[in-house]
C-alpha positions, -999 to 999 in steps of 0.1 A, spaced: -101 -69 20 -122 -41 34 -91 -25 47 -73 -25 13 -99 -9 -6 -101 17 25 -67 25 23 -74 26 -17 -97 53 -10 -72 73 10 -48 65 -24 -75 81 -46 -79 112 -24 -42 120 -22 -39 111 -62 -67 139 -68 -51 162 -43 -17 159 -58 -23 155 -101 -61 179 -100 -39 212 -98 -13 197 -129 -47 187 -146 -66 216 -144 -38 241 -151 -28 225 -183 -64 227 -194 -67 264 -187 -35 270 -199 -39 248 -228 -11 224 -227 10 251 -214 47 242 -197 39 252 -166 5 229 -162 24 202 -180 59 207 -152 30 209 -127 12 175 -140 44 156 -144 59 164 -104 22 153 -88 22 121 -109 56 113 -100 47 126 -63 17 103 -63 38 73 -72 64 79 -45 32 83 -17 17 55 -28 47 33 -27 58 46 6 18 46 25 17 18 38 48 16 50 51 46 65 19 41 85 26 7 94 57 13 111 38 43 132 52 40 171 25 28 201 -8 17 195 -12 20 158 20 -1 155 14 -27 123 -16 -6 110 -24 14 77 -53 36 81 -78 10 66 -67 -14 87 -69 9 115 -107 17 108 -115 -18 104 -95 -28 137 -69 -47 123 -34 -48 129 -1 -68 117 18 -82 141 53 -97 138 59 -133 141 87 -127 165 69 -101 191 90 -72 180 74 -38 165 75 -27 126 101 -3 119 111 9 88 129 -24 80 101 -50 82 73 -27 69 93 -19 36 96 -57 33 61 -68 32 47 -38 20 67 -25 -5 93 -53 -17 70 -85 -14 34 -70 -17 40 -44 -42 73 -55 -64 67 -97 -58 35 -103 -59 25 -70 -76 51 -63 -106 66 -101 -110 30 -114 -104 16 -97 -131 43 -109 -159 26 -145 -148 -10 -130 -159 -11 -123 -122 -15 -156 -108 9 -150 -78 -13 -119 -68 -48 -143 -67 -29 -173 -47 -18 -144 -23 -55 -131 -16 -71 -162 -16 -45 -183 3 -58 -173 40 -92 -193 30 -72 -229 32 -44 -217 57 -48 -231 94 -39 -192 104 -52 -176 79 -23 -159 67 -15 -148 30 13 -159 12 28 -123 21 26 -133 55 44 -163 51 74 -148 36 73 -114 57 64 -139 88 40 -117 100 0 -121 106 -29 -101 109 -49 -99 144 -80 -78 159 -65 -45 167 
C-alpha cells in the first residue's frame, strides 16, 4: 500500500509537470488555441505515462528488476513465479492489462468490488498474494 500511494505521488508530480504549462497558458491567454493545443497534448501525455509507469519501471534490467519507484523506496520487489526477470511482456500484463484494465476499468462497472477483493485478498491468502498476483503468477518479496 505505501508503495502505491508513493508511486501516486511520482503520478501527481509528472501530471503537474506535463498539464501546469497547458493550464497556465490558457489562463493567460484566455482560452486561447494555443494554451488549449498545449492543455489537450499534456493530458493525453499524462494518460500515456501513467499507463506505461509502472511498467516501464518494473521491467528495469539488474537489481531494480520487478520494482516501480515506490516499491523501490519501500524495498519491495515482484518477483516471477517461475524465476525468470520482468520484461516488457509480463510487466504489461500485471500492470497494465490485469491491474489497470481488469481490476481497474471492468472492476469499476461492478461498483468496484473486483478492485476491493484485490487489495484486501493478501490478508486471508497463505502468501499473501493479491488476486493480481494470482492471475500474473507473480508475488511480492523484501527487495
Amino acid at each position: 500500500m505505501g508503495a502505491t500511494l508513493l508511486d501516486a505521488v511520482v503520478l501527481l508530480v509528472l501530471a503537474v509537470v506535463l498539464v501546469a504549462p497547458g493550464v497556465v497558458l490558457t489562463a493567460v491567454s484566455e482560452g486561447g488555441a494555443l494554451g488549449i493545443i498545449l492543455l489537450i497534448v499534456g493530458v493525453l501525455a499524462f494518460f500515456v505515462v501513467s499507463l506505461l509507469y509502472a511498467s516501464f519501471f518494473m521491467q528495469r534490467d539488474g537489481e531494480h528488476n520487478g520494482q516501480t519507484l515506490g516499491k523501490q523506496w519501500v524495498g519491495i520487489r515482484v518477483v516471477r513465479v517461475d524465476g525468470q526477470p520482468f520484461g516488457w511482456g509480463p510487466a504489461l500484463l500485471r500492470e497494465l492489462a490485469i491491474k489497470q484494465l481488469l481490476f481497474g476499468v471492468v472492476g469499476g462497472f461492478f461498483l468496484s468490488i473486483p478492485t476491493l477483493l484485490d487489495w484486501l485478498w493478501p490478508l486471508w491468502d497463505d502468501e499473501n498474494r493479491a488476486l493480481h498476483d494470482m492471475v500474473a503468477s507473480t508475488r511480492v518479496l523484501r527487495a
